[in-house]
C-alpha positions in Angstrom: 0.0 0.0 0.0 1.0 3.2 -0.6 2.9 5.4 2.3 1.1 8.8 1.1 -1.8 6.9 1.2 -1.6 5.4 4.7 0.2 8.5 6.6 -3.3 10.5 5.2 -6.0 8.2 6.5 -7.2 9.9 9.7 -8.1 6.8 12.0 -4.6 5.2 10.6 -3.2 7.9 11.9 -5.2 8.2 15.0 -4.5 4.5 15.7 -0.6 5.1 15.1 0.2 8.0 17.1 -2.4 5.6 20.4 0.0 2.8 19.6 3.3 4.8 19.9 1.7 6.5 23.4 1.5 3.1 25.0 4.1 1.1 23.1 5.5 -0.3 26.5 2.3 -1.3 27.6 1.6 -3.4 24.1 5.4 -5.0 24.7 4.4 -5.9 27.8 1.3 -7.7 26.8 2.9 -9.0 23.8 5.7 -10.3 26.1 2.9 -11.8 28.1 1.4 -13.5 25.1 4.2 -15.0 24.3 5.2 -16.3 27.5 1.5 -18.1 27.4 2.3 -19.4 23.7 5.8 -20.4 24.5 3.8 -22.6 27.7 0.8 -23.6 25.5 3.5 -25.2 23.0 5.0 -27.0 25.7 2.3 -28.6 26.8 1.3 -29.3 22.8 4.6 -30.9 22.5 3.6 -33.2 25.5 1.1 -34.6 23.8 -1.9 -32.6 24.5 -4.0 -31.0 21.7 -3.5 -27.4 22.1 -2.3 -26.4 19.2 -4.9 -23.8 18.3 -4.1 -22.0 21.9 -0.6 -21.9 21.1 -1.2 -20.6 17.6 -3.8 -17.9 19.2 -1.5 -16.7 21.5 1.5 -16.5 19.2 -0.2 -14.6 17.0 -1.5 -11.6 19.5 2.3 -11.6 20.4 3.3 -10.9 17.3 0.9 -8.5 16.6 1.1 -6.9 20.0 5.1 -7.0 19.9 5.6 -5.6 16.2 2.6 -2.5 16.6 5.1 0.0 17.4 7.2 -0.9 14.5 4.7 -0.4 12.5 3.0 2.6 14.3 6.5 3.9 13.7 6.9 3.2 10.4 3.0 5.0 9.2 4.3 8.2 11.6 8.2 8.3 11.5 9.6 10.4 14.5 6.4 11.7 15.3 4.2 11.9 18.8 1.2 13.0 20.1 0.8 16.5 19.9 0.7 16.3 24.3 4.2 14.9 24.2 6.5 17.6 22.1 8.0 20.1 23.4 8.3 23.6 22.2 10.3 23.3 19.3 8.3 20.3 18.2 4.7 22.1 18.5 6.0 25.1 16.2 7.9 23.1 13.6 4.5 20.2 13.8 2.3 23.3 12.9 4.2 24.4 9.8 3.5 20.7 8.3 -0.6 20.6 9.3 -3.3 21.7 6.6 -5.4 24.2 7.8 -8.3 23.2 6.2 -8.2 19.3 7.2 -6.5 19.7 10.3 -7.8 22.4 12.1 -11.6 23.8 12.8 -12.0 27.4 12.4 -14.6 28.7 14.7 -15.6 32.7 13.6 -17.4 35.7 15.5 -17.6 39.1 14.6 -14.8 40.2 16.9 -12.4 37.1 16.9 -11.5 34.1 15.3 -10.2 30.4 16.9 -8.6 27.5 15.4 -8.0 24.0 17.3 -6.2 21.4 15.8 -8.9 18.3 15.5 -6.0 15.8 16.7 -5.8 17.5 19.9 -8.2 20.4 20.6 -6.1 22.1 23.4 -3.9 23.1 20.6 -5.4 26.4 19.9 -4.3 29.4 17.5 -6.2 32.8 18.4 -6.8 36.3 16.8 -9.2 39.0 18.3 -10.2 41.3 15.4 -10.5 44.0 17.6 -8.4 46.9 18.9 -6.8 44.8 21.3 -5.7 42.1 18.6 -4.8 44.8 16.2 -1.1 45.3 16.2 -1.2 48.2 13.4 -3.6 49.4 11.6 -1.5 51.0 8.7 1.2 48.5 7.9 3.9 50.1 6.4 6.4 47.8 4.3 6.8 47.7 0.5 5.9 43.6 -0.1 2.8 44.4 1.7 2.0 47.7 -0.5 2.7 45.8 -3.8 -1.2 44.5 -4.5 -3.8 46.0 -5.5 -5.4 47.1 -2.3 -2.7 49.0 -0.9 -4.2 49.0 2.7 -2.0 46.2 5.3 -2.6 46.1 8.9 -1.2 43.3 10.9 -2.4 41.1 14.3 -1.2 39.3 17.2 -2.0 35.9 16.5 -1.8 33.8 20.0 -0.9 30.2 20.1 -1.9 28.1 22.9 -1.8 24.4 24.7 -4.2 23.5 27.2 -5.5 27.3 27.9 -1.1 28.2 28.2 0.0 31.2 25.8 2.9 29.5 24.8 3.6 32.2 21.2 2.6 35.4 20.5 2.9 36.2 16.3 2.6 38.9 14.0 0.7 38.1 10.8 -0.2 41.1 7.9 -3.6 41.3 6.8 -2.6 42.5 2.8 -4.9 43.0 -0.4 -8.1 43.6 1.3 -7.3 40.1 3.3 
């Protein structure tokens, strides 16, 4: 199957990034699985039919054991959104869609975004005077359209209600 394919299928995504959280957990279970297959064959090679047990729990160890290989191969280097750290969150954000990854919620005075993987993400401009940074932007790549007229807002980026950015975008061409 096809990586591009794969990495943008929402629940396979989803189901990746909950198998990378508790990847110890599944190798524990998976070592427990095989611990009971590794017994159940004993006892099949003592001559008692159990060989449908033994193949049952081999194969939830294997599965179990190789899910974060695999979790890790659909989302390379990546973790939940709760796990990264500064650095991560910023460079993460740069790589999301906003139209598939976010929901953009809109009143007159203000404007939210939460990323739909984790809604405590948030990204957060007030239209009003006290999200307006300037209300006659003056620089020459903003002047060069066809509505002259820039003006530029704080744009606030938050986790879990915590301000953790504050960034200037320029509102050019008539938006």
């Amino acid at each position: 199957m096809d990586t591009v394919i794969i990495r943008n299928n929402k629940t396979i995504i989803r189901i990746a990034l909950w198998i990378k959280e508790y990847a110890h957990a599944l190798r524990v279970i998976g070592g427990v699985f095989f611990v009971l297959a590794l017994m159940a064959g004993i006892v099949w090679v003592s001559g008692n039919d159990v060989e449908p047990i033994a193949f049952l729990f081999s194969i939830i160890s294997s599965l179990l054991l190789a899910s974060p290989s695999i979790a890790e191969y659909v989302m390379p280097n990546r973790k939940p959104v709760r796990y990264m750290d500064y650095d991560e969150i910023l460079e993460f954000i740069l790589t999301t869609n906003p139209k598939n990854d976010w929901k953009w919620i809109k009143t007159n005075w203000a404007e939210e975004a939460f990323l739909k993987e984790n809604p405590r993400l948030r990204i957060r401009v007030r239209w009003d005077n006290e999200g307006k940074h300037n209300d006659n932007f003056q620089e020459k790549w903003a002047k060069k359209h066809p509505d002259p007229s820039a003006s530029s807002f704080w744009y606030d980026l938050s986790n879990d209600g915590a301000l953790i950015e504050r960034f200037i975008l320029v509102s050019v061409d008539g938006a």
